[in-house]
C-alpha positions in Angstrom: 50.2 -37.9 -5.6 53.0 -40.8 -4.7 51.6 -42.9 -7.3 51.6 -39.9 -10.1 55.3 -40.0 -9.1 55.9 -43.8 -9.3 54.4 -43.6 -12.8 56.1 -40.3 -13.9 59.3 -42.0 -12.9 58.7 -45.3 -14.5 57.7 -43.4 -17.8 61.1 -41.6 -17.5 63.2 -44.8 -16.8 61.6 -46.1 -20.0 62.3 -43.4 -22.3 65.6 -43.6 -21.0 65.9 -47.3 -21.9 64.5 -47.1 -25.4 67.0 -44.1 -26.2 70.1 -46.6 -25.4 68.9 -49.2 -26.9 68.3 -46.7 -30.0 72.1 -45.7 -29.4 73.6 -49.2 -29.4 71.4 -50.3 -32.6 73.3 -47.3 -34.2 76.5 -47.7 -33.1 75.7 -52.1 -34.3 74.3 -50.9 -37.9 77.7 -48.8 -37.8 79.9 -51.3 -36.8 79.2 -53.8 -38.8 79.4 -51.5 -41.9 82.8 -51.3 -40.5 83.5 -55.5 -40.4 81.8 -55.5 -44.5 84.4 -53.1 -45.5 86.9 -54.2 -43.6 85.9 -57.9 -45.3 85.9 -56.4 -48.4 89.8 -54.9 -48.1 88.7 -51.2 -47.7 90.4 -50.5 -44.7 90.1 -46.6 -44.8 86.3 -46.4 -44.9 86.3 -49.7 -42.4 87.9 -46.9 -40.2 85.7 -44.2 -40.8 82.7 -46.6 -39.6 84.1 -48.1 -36.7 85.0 -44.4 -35.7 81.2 -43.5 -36.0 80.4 -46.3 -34.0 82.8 -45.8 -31.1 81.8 -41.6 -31.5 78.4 -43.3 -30.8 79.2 -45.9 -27.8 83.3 -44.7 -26.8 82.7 -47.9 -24.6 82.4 -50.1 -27.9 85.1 -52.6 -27.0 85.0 -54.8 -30.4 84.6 -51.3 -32.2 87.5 -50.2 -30.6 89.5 -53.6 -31.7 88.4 -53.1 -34.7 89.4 -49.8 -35.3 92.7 -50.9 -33.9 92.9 -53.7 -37.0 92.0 -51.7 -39.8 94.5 -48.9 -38.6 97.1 -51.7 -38.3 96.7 -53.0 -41.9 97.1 -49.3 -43.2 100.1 -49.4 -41.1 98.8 -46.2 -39.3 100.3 -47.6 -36.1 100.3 -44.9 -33.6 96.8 -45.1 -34.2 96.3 -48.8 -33.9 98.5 -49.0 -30.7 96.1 -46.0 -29.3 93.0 -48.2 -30.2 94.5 -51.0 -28.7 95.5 -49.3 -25.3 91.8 -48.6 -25.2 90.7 -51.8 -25.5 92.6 -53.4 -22.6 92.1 -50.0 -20.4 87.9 -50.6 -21.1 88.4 -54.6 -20.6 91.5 -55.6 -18.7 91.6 -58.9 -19.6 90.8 -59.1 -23.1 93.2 -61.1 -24.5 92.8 -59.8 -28.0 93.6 -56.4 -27.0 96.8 -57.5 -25.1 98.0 -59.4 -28.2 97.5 -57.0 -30.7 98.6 -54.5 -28.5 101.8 -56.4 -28.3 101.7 -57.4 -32.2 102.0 -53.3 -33.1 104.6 -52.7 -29.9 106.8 -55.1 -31.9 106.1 -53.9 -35.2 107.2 -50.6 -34.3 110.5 -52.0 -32.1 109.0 -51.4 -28.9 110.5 -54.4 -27.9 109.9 -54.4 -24.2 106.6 -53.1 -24.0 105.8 -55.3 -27.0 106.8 -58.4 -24.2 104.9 -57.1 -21.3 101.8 -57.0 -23.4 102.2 -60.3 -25.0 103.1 -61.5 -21.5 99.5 -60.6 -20.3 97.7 -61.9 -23.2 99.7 -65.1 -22.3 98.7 -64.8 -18.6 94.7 -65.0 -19.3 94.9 -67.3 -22.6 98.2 -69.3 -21.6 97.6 -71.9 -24.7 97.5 -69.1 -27.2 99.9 -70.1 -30.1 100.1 -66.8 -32.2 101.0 -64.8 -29.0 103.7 -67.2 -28.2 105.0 -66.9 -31.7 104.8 -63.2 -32.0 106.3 -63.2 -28.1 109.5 -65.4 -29.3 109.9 -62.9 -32.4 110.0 -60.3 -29.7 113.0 -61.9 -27.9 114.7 -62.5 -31.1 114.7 -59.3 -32.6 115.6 -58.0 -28.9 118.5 -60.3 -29.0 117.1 -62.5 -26.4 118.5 -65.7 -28.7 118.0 -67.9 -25.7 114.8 -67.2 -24.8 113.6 -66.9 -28.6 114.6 -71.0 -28.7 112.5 -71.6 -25.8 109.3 -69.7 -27.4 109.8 -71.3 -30.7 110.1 -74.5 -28.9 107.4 -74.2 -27.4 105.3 -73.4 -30.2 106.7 -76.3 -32.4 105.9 -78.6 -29.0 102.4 -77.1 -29.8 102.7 -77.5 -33.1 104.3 -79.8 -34.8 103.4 -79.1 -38.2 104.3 -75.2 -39.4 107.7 -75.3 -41.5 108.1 -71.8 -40.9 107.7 -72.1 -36.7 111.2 -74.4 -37.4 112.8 -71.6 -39.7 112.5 -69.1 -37.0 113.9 -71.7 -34.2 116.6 -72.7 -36.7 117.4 -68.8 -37.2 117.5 -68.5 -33.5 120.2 -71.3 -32.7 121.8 -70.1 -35.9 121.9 -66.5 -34.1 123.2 -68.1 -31.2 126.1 -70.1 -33.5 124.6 -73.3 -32.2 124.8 -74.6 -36.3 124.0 -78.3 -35.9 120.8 -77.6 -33.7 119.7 -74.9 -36.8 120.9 -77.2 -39.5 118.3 -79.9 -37.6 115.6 -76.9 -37.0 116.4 -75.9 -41.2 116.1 -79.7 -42.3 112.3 -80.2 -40.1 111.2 -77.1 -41.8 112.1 -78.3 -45.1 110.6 -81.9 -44.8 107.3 -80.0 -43.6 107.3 -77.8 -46.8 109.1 -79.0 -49.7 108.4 -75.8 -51.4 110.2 -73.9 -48.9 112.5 -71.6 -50.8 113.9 -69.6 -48.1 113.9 -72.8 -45.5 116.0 -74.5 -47.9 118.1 -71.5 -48.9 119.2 -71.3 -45.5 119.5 -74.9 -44.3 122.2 -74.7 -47.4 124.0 -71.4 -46.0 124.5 -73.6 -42.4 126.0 -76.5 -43.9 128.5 -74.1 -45.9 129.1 -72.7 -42.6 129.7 -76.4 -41.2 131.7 -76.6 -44.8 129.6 -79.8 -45.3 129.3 -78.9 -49.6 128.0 -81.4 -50.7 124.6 -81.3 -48.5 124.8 -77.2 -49.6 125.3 -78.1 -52.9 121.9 -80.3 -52.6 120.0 -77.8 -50.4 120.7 -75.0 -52.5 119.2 -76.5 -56.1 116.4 -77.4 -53.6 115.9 -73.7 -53.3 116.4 -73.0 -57.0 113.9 -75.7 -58.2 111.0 -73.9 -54.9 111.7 -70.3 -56.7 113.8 -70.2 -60.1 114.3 -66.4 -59.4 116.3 -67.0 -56.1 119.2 -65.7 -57.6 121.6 -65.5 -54.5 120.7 -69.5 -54.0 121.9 -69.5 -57.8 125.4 -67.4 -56.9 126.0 -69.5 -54.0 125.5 -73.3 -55.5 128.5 -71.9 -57.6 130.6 -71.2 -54.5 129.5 -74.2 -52.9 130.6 -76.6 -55.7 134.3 -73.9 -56.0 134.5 -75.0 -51.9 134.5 -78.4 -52.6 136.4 -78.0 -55.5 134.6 -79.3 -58.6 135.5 -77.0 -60.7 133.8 -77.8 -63.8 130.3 -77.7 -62.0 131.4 -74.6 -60.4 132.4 -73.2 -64.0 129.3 -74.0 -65.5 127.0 -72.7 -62.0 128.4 -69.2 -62.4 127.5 -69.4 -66.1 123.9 -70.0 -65.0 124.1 -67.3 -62.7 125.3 -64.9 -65.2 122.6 -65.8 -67.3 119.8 -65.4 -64.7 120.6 -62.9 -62.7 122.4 -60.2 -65.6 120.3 -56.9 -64.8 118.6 -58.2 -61.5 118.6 -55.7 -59.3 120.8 -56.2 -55.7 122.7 -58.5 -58.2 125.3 -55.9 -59.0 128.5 -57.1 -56.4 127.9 -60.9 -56.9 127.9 -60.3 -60.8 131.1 -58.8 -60.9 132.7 -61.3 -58.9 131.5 -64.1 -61.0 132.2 -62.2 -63.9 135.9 -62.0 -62.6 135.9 -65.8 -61.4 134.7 -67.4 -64.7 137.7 -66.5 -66.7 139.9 -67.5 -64.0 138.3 -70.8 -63.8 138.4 -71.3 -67.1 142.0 -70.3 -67.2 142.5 -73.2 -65.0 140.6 -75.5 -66.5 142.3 -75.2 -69.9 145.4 -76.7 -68.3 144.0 -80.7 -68.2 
């Protein structure tokens, strides 16, 4: 009779081990339905899936990270952030849950929670580079200049080579009025990526700042020749040269703005002023 039980409850344990297995091979096939779609940019059915597979296994942790980036890149963040929480409540120290965790916190302006968060994913992966980065645009958009600077240093210390890592340290010590240190951060960034529009564009704006014209001057037609439709970097080469008093070069630079940016929209109040400065230039000019 003992050893009709031992079998009975061996048969049992068996069943019971082929139904999970049956489960999690549902909740796989599921899933990675949910990773082709998501691969394939079809980020509202690579929802739907990952939801299957987690309604499946609610102890799926990739599902649940999963769910949490395809809800993220429909911006449905309430949703990703919920996903997310899960992630790091079913594996504490998941890093990848922490930073994207974080990464939607600060997305949404949840500034300190968004810094807690990326703090933890710091704490078990200390080297990661993107959570340091997103962590330093935390404290910047916080207002935490200082702190910001020593993230992006950091990073760049890491790093050596991302143009856009120096923008946002430059940005940081411009934030902080420190201009020399951002015109340095501005001019790194700019030797990394020559085609750096923006980098350029602002390394320009500093040294008008510093009233140092004549390396605006050069910065800005940098910008101009990275992205011919940067029409603000077109408005203020013509300042620039007006600052420094060339006044035919000025002339002729709101000309070109006129030309470029007529009818471009957010173009409306710089327009008009150069529309009201080329006569008076000219004015002036017709004197010598």
């Amino acid at each position: 009779m003992l050893k009709a039980k031992v079998v009975l409850t061996l048969f049992l344990v068996l069943v019971l081990a082929v139904g999970v297995l049956a489960q999690e091979n549902d909740a796989k096939a599921k899933y990675n339905e949910g990773i082709k779609l998501k691969q394939a940019g079809k980020f509202a059915e690579a929802e739907a899936a990952f939801r299957a597979a987690i309604k499946i296994d609610p102890n799926y942790v990739n599902a649940q990270l999963e769910l949490g980036t395809a809800c993220f890149s429909q911006k449905k963040y309430a949703d990703a952030q919920s996903a997310f929480e899960k992630v790091t409540q079913l594996e504490p120290n998941n890093a990848d849950g922490w930073y994207n965790l974080g990464m939607t916190q600060m997305t949404t302006k949840q500034y300190k929670s968004a810094e807690a968060s990326l703090q933890k994913a710091l704490e078990i992966k200390p080297k990661e580079l993107d959570a340091k980065k997103v962590l330093a645009e935390t404290y910047f958009s916080s207002k935490q200049y200082s702190k910001a600077v020593d993230m992006y240093k950091e990073c760049v210390a890491a790093d050596s080579s991302d143009a856009l890592t120096y923008a946002n340290l430059a940005k940081s010590y411009r934030a902080m009025n420190n201009l020399p240190l951002a015109e340095a951060a501005y001019e790194r960034a700019t030797m990394l990526d020559g085609k750096f529009a923006e980098g350029f564009f602002n390394l320009a704006n500093v040294q008008a700042d510093e009233e140092k014209y004549n390396s605006a001057i050069t910065a800005y037609k940098s910008a101009i020749k990275a992205d011919p439709k940067m029409y603000n970097a077109y408005y203020n080469l013509a300042v620039a040269y007006q600052k420094a008093e060339l006044w035919d070069q000025a002339l002729a630079a709101y000309k070109d703005f006129v030309k470029v940016a007529d009818g471009k929209k957010g173009m409306a109040a710089q327009l008009k002023r150069a529309k009201e400065i080329i006569p008076q230039l000219e004015e002036y000019l017709s004197q010598f």
